[in-house]
C-alpha positions, 0 to 999 in steps of 0.5 A, a space after each residue: 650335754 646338760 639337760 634341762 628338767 622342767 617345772 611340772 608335776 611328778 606325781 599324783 596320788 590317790 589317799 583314802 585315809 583311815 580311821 584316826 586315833 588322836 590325843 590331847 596335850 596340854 600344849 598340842 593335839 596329835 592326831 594320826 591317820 593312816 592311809 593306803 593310796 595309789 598313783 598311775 603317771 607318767 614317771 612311776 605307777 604304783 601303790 603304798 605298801 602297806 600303810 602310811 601314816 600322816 601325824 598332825 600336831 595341832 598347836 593351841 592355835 588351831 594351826 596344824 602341822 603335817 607329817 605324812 610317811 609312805 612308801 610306793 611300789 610299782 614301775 617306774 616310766 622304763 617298766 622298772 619295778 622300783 619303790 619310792 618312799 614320801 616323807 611330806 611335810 608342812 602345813 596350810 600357812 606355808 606349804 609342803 615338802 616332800 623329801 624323795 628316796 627312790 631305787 630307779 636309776 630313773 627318777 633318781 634326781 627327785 632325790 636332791 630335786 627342789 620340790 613342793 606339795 598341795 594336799 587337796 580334799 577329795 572324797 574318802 581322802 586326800 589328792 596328793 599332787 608332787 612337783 619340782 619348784 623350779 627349773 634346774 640343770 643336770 
């Protein structure tokens, strides 16, 4: 029987960004920030192992493109230990999407899942807030 997953939020994590290092070109900026983070929902709960890092690329017209890379480790809504790895990217104009790859036979469909990102500004870091774009069928 086909099962209908909802429009909603999968994920909320936590980031409290590190010192950036940055370099200036002659036609762009990078800048990278490493971060650690954390998120307790309720489809996974977990933290970064290690450190992720978000690389900016700032073009000549202030314009910044993000590309953030993490991995989490923790248990997802079955008590499963599982890892999630994130690549987000995108920017302010025109939004963000993470790309997913999880070994929970559980949270497995965010795999090929259509999905989009906010990056909000919070003290010492970011909140990153992961959900599906639209409805779809299983």
């Amino acid at each position: 029987m086909d099962t209908e997953i909802r429009t909603g939020l999968l994920m909320e994590i936590r980031i409290e960004c590190g010192d950036a290092v940055s370099v200036r070109g002659g036609e762009n900026t990078i800048v990278m920030i490493p971060f650690t983070g954390s998120t307790d929902g309720p489809y996974f709960r977990g933290k970064t192992v290690g450190t992720g890092v978000d690389t900016q690329r700032i073009g000549k017209d202030g314009q910044a493109l993000l590309s953030a890379r993490y991995m989490l480790e923790g248990t997802d809504a079955e008590g499963r230990a599982c890892r999630v790895f994130i690549e987000n990217e995108g920017s302010e104009r025109n939004g963000f999407t993470p790309r997913i790859v999880t070994d929970s036979p559980l949270l497995k469909e965010w795999e090929t899942a259509e999905l989009g990102a906010t990056v909000t500004g919070i003290p010492g870091g970011v909140l990153i807030r992961i959900f599906r774009k639209g409805a779809k069928k299983v």
